[in-house]
N, C-alpha and C positions, 0 to 999 in steps of 0.2 A: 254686675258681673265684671273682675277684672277681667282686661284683653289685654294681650300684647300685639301690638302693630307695626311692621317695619315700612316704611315705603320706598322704595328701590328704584333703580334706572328700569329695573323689568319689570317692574309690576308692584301688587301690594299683598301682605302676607300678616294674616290676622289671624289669632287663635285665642280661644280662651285660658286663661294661664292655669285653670284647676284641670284642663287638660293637658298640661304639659307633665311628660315623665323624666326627661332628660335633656340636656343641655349641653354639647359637646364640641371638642376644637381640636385639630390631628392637621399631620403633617404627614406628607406620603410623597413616591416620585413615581412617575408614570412613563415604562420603557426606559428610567436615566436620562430622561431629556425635557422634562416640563415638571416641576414643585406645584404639588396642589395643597394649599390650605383652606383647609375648610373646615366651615359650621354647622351642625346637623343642630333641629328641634326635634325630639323623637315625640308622640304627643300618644293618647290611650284612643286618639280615633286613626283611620286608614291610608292616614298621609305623612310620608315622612318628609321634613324641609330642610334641602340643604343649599348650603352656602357658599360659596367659593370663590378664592384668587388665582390664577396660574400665573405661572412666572416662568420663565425660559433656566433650564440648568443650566449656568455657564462655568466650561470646562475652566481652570486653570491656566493663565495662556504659555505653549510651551517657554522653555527657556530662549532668552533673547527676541519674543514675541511682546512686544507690548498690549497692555490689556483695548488700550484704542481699535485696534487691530478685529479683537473679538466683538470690543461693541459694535463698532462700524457693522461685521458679521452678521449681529444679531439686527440691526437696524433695518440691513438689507433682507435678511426673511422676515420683517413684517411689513414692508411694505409693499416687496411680494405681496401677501396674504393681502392687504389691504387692496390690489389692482384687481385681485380676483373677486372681491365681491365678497370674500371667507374671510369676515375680522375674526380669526382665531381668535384672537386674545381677547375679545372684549365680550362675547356673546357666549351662551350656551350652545355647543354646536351635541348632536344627537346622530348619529347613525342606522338607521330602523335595518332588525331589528337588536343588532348588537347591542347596542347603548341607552335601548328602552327599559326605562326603571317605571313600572306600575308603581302605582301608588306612590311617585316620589316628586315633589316641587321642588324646581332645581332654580336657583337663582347666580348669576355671577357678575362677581363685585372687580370694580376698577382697583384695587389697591390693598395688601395687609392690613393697613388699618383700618377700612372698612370690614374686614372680617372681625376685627380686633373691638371694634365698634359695637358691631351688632349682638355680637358673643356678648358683651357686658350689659346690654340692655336688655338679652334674654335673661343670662343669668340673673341678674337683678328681679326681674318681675317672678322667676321661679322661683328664686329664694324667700324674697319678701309676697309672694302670693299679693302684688298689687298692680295696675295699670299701668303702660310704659309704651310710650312711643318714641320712636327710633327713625329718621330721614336719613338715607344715602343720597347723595348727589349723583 
């Protein structure tokens, strides 16, 4: 029986690929202040898997502001986040019950091309109906 298998900083994520119905990759912004890219597996059993990068939106820096200015900005809210114990950026954070998705495996990836990654080694094994495994670091 083909599988598809990714194995991830979170965990590991296997399905058989004659279950897989879809294969999918979107770009969204949440509030104007955080790019989510993400990968969804939609599959014909009761779990949907998805994928994701967040990236901080950074404004445009006004005129005669250099863009150093902004990074430094952004440097200084995560390191915040980092004192508190809340790696926003790097981890799945969930909200109970706001942000509770039944039925949905959520994983999150250090980098676009990890998403860029994964995406092609699902589609792959969808397409070709054959076994595929896939390593994030």
């Amino acid at each position: 029986m083909p599988l598809f298998r990714a194995q991830l900083p979170g965990g590991i994520y296997e399905v058989a690929v004659r279950s897989i119905v879809s294969v999918s990759t979107h770009e969204y912004l949440v509030d104007g202040a955080v790019r989510v890219i993400e990968m969804n597996i939609d599959t014909n059993g009761s779990i949907l898997a998805r994928f994701y990068f967040l990236e901080p939106v950074v404004p445009s820096p006004p005129s005669g502001m250099g863009a150093s200015v902004v990074d430094k900005a952004q440097q200084f809210l995560t390191q915040a986040a980092d004192k508190t114990g809340q790696d926003a950026w790097k981890k799945v954070i969930k909200n109970y019950p706001t942000t509770t998705h039944a039925r949905t495996v959520e994983y999150r990836l250090q980098s676009r091309d990890d998403v860029n990654k994964l995406f092609e080694a699902a589609d792959d094994a969808f397409r070709m109906q054959k076994s595929r495994s896939v390593k994030i670091e």
